[in-house]
C-alpha positions in Angstrom: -80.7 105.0 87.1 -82.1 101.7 88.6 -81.8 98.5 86.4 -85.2 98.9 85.7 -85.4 102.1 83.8 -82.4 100.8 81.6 -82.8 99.2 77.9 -82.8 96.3 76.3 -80.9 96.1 73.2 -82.5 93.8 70.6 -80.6 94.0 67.4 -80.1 97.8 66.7 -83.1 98.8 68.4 -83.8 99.5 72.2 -86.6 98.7 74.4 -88.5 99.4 77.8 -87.5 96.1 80.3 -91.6 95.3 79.8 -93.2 94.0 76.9 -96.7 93.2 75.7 -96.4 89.3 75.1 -98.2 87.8 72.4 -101.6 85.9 73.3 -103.5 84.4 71.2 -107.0 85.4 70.5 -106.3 88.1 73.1 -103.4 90.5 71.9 -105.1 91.1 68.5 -105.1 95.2 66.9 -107.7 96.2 69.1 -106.0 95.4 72.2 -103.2 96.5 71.3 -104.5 99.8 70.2 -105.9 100.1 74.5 -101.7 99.5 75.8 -100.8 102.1 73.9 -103.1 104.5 75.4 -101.0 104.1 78.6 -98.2 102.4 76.8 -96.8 104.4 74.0 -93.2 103.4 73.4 -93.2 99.8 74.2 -92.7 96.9 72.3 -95.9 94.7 72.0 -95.5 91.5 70.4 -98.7 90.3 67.6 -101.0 86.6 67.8 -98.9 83.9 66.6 -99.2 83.2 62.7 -98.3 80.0 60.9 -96.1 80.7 58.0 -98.1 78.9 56.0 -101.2 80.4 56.2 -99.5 84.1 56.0 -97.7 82.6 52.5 -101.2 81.5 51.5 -103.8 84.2 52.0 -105.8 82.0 54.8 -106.8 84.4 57.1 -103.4 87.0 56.0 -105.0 90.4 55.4 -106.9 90.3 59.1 -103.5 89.1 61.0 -101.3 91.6 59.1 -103.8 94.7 59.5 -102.7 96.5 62.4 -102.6 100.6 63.0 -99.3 102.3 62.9 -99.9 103.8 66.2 -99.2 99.8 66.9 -95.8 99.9 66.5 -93.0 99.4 67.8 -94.2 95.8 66.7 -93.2 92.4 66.8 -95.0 89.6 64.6 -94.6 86.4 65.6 -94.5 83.6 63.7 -94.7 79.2 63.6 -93.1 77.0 61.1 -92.8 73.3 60.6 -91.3 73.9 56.8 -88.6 76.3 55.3 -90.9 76.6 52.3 -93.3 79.0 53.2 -90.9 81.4 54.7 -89.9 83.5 51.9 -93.2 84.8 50.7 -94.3 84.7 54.2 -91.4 87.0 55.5 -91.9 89.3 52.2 -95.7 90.0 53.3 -95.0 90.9 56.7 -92.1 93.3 56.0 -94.2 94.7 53.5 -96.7 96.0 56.2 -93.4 97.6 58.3 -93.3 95.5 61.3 -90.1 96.3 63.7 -88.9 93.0 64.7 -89.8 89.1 63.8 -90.4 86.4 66.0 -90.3 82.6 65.7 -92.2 81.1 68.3 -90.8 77.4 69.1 -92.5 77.6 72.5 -95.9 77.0 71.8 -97.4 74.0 73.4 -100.9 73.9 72.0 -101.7 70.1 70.6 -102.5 70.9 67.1 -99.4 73.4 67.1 -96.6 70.5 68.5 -98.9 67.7 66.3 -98.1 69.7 63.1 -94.3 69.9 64.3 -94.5 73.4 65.1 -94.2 75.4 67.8 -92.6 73.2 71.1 -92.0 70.3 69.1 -89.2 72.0 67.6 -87.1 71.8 70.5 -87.2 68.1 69.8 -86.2 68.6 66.2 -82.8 70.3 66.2 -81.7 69.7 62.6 -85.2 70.6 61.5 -84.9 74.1 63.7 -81.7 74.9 62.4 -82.9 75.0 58.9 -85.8 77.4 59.5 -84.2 79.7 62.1 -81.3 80.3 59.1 -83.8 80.4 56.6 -85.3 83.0 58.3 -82.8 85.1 59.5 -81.6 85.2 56.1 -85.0 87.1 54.8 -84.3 89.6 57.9 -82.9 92.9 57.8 -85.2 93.7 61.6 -84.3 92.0 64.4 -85.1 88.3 64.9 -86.2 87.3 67.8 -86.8 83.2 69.3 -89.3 82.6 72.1 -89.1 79.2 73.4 -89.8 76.7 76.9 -87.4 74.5 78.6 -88.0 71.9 76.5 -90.6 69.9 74.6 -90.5 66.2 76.7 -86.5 67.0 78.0 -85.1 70.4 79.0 -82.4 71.3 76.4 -83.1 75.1 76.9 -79.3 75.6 77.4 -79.0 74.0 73.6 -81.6 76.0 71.9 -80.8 78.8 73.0 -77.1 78.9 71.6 -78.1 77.1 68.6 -80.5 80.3 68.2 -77.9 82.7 68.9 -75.3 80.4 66.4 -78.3 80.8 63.3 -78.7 84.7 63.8 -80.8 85.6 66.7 -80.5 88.9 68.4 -82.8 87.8 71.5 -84.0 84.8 73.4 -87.8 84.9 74.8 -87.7 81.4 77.4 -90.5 80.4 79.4 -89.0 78.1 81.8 -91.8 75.2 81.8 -91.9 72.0 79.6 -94.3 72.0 77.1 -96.1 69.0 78.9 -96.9 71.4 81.7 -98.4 74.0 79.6 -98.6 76.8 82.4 -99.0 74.6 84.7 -96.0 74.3 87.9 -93.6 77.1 88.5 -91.2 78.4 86.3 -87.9 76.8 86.4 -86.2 80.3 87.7 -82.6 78.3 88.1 -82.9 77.2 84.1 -83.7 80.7 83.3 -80.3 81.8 85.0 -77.6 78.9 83.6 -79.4 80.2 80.0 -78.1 83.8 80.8 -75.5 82.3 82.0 -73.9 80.6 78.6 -75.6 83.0 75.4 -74.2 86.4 74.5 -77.7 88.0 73.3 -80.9 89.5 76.0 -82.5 86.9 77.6 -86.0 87.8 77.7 -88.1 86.1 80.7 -92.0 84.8 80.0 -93.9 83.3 82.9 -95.9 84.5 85.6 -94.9 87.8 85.9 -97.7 89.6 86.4 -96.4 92.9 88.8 -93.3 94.7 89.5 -92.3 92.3 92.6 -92.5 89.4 90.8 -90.3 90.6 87.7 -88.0 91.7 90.9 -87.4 89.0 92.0 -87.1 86.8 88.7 -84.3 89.4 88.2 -82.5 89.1 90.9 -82.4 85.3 90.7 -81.7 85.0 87.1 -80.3 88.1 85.6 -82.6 88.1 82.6 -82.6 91.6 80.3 -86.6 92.2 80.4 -90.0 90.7 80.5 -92.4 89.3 78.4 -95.7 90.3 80.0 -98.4 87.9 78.6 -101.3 86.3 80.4 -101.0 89.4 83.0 -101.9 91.8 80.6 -105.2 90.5 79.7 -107.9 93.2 80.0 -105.5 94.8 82.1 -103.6 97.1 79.3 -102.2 99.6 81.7 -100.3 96.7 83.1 -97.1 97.6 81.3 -97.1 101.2 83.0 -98.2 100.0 86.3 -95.1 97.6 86.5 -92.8 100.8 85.3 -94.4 103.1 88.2 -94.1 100.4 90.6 -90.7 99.9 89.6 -89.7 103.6 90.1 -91.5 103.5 93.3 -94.5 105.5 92.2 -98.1 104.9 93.1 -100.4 103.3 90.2 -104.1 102.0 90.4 -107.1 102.2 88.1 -110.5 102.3 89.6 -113.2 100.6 88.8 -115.1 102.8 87.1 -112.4 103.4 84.6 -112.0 99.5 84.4 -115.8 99.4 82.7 -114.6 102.7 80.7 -111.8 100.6 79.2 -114.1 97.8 79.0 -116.1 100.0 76.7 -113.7 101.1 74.4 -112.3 97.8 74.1 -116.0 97.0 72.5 -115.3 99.8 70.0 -112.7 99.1 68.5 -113.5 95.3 68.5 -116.3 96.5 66.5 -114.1 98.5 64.2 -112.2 95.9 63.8 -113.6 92.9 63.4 -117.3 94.4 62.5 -120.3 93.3 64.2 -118.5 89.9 64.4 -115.9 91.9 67.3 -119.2 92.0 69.9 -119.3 88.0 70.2 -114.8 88.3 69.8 -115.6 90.5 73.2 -117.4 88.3 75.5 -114.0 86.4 76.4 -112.7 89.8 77.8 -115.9 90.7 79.9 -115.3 88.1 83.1 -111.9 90.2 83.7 -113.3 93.5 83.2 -116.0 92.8 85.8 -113.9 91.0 88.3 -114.6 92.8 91.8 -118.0 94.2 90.9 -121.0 93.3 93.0 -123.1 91.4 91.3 -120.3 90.6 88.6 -121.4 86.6 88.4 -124.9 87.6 87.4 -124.1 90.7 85.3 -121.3 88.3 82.8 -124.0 85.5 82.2 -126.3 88.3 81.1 -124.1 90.6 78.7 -122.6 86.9 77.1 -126.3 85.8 76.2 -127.1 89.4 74.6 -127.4 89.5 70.6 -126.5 92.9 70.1 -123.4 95.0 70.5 -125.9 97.7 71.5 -127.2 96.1 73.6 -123.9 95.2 75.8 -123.0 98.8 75.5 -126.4 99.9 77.4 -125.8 97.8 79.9 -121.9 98.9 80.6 -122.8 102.5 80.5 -126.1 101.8 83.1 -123.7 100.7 85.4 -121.0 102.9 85.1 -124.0 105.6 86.1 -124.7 103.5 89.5 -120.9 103.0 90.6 
């Protein structure tokens, strides 16, 4: 068995090397519902969810709605404040997710200007209070997805103070948060990380096919992968990389790209109602990359009113390809 096809222990469950990372606005129910057509076993990770507005109702029910054909799940979570944890945690156990996530890496402005996400890292005493006031609502695995650093790189320290409060896993995306996901990924931080914890190092960050998580690995060592902005519209991504990895051919055509496409539109619309056809129009540009015409076809399906209308169109050209 090559590395590849072994496991990665999180807590006392085990995983597939390649996880569905979270995005947000993009890995929402309905997408996730499309990996596990090709994907059935592996760990996909939810949108990111203030504590806060999970505790209070704002916007809970719609985050926390997911089909069990979802799981294994991970929810992820944001916190600036200890206090909303508790009802927070006791909601999303409630709905049976498989593991928790505190997301400390985000670098979004209004995230890191609340003192969430990133900003964190530059708040040690602060992040030591909610990663044990979390872990001591758990009885999943907890995991802690992070960056180098917020202005600094303290990776190294964030990452054993996670392990110290109770984390079975560290996600690290090796940038600053001042360079977004911009730059390359800081491969030799990602190593001295594995280097000095005791719990999977998880790897986020341009990994986006089986030769690039290759060689990540051998240069850092990490446990598995966080596959994020790779998998969007692309939710056979996970299996492709697996194939790859076990030296089997892969590809999907493009014809079953706009099939995908298509079903994607459904169960936006099941979702999300008639709301999910304008939720779509973010996901068209990628499903229509590499078809002739493709400029001229995406600034006519994002001006149309109708779901309907969008589906006509898809299913003309799927009868001309």
């Amino acid at each position: 068995m090559n590395w590849f096809e072994q496991k990665v222990k999180i807590g006392s469950l085990e995983f597939s090397k390649f996880i569905g990372g979270p995005l947000d606005g993009i890995t929402d129910s309905p997408f996730r519902k499309l990996v596990r057509q090709y994907s059935p076993d592996e760990l996909l990770y939810s949108e990111m969810r203030h504590v806060a507005s999970i505790a209070n109702d704002k916007g809970a029910e719609k985050a926390l709605k997911f089909d069990a054909s979802e799981r294994p799940i991970a929810f992820q979570v944001a916190a600036n404040d200890p206090k909303f944890i508790p009802a927070a945690i006791d909601r999303i156990l409630n709905k049976g997710v498989d593991l928790l996530d505190l997301n400390i890496g985000c670098p979004a402005r209004n995230v890191v200007s609340s003192g969430s996400g990133s900003a964190l890292m530059a708040d040690l005493p602060r992040l030591e209070i909610i990663l044990k006031e979390i872990r001591s609502r758990l009885d999943i695995p907890f995991t802690v997805k992070m960056r180098a650093g917020f202005k600094e790189k303290n990776a190294i320290e964030v990452a054993k103070l996670a392990q110290d409060c109770g984390a079975d896993a560290i996600i690290l995306h090796p940038r600053l948060q001042s360079q977004h996901f911009s730059g390359r990924p800081d491969l030799e931080l990602a190593a001295e990380v594995k280097n000095n914890i005791n719990i999977p190092l998880l790897f986020s960050g341009n990994v986006v096919n089986w030769q690039t998580a290759k060689t990540v690995y051998e240069q850092t060592g990490v446990d598995g992968f966080l596959i994020g902005r790779g998998l969007w519209a692309k939710p056979w991504k996970l299996l492709e990389i697996k194939e790859h990895a076990l030296g089997r051919d892969f590809k999907v055509d493009q014809k079953d790209i706009i099939k995908i496409a298509l079903q994607h539109l459904e169960y936006m619309l099941a979702y999300y109602g008639e709301h999910g056809h304008y939720c779509f129009r973010k996901h068209l540009p990628f499903y229509l990359r590499g078809i002739k015409g493709a400029v001229q076809l995406r600034a006519k399906l994002v001006t149309m009113k109708s779901s309907n209308e969008v589906k006509d169109e898809l299913e003309k050209l799927l009868e001309v390809m």
